[in-house]
C-alpha positions as CSV (number, residue, x, y, z in Angstrom):
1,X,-0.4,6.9,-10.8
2,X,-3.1,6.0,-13.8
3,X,-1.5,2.1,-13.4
4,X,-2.7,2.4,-9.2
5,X,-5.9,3.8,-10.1
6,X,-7.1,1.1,-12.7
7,X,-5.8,-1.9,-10.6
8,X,-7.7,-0.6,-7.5
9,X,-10.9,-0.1,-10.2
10,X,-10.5,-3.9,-10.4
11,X,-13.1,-6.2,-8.7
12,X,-10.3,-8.3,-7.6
13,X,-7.1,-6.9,-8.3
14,X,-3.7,-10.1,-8.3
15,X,-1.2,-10.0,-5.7
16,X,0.7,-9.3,-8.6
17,X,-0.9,-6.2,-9.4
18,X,-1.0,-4.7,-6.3
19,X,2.9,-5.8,-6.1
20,X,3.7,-3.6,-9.0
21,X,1.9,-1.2,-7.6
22,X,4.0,-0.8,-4.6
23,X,7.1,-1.0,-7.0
24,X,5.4,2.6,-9.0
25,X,5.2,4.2,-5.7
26,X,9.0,3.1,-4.7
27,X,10.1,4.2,-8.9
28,X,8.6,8.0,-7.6
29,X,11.1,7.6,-4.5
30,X,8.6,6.3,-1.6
31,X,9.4,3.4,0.4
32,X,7.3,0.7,0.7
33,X,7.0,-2.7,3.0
34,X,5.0,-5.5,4.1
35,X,5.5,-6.7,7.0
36,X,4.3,-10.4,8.3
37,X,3.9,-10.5,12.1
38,X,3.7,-13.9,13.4
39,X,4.2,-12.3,17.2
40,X,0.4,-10.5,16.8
41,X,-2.8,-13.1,16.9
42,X,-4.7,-9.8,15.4
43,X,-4.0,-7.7,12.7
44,X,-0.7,-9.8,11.5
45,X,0.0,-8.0,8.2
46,X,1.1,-4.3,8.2
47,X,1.7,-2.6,4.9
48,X,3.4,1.3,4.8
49,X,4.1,3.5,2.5
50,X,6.8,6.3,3.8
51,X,8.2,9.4,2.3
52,X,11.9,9.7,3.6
53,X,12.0,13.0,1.1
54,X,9.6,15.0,2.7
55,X,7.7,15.5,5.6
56,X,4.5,14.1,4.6
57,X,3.0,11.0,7.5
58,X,3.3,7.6,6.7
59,X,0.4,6.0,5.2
60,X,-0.7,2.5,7.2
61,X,-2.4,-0.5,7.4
62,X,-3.2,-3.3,9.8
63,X,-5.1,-6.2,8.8
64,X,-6.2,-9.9,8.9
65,X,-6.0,-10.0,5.3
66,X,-3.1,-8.5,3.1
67,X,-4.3,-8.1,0.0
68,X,-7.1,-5.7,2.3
69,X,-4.4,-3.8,4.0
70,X,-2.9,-3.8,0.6
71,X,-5.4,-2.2,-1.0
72,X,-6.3,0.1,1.8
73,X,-2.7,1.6,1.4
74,X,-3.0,1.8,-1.7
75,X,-6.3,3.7,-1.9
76,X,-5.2,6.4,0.7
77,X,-2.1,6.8,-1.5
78,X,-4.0,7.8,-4.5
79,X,-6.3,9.9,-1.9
80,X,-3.6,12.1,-0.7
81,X,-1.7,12.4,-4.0
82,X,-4.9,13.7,-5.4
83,X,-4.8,16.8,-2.6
C-alpha cells in the first residue's frame, strides 16, 4: 500500500508507476483491468479494480484520459483500504 500512496503523492506519476501499482493490488489477490473502448466517442478508457474474494463493490473509472481514470482508481483504492 506505502508504494500506491507515494506514486499517487507524485506530481505526475509514469504510466509505469501507476502499472505497478495495479500489479500490487493484483499481488494482494484483486483483479485489475483496463479497458480501451473504441465503440464509446466519450469516456473511452475504463479502469476496475474487483475483489472476487469478498463482497466488497468494484471500484471504477470512466474517462477521456487513462492515466486520470488511472489515478482516480487508484485513489479510491487507497480510500477504502484505509476504512
Amino acid at each position: 500500500m506505502d508504494f500506491i500512496i507515494e506514486s499517487l503523492k507524485k506530481q505526475e506519476p509514469s504510466f509505469e508507476e501507476l502499472i505497478a501499482c495495479l500489479e500490487k493490488i493484483k499481488s494482494n489477490g484483486e483483479v485489475a483491468v483496463i479497458k480501451f473502448d473504441g465503440q464509446r466517442k466519450d469516456s473511452s478508457y475504463t479502469v476496475f479494480v474487483s475483489f472476487p474474494d469478498n463482497k466488497r463493490e468494484m471500484i471504477r473509472a470512466d474517462e477521456n484520459d487513462l492515466k486520470k481514470a488511472l489515478v482516480n482508481v487508484l485513489l479510491r483504492y487507497v480510500e477504502e483500504y484505509r476504512t
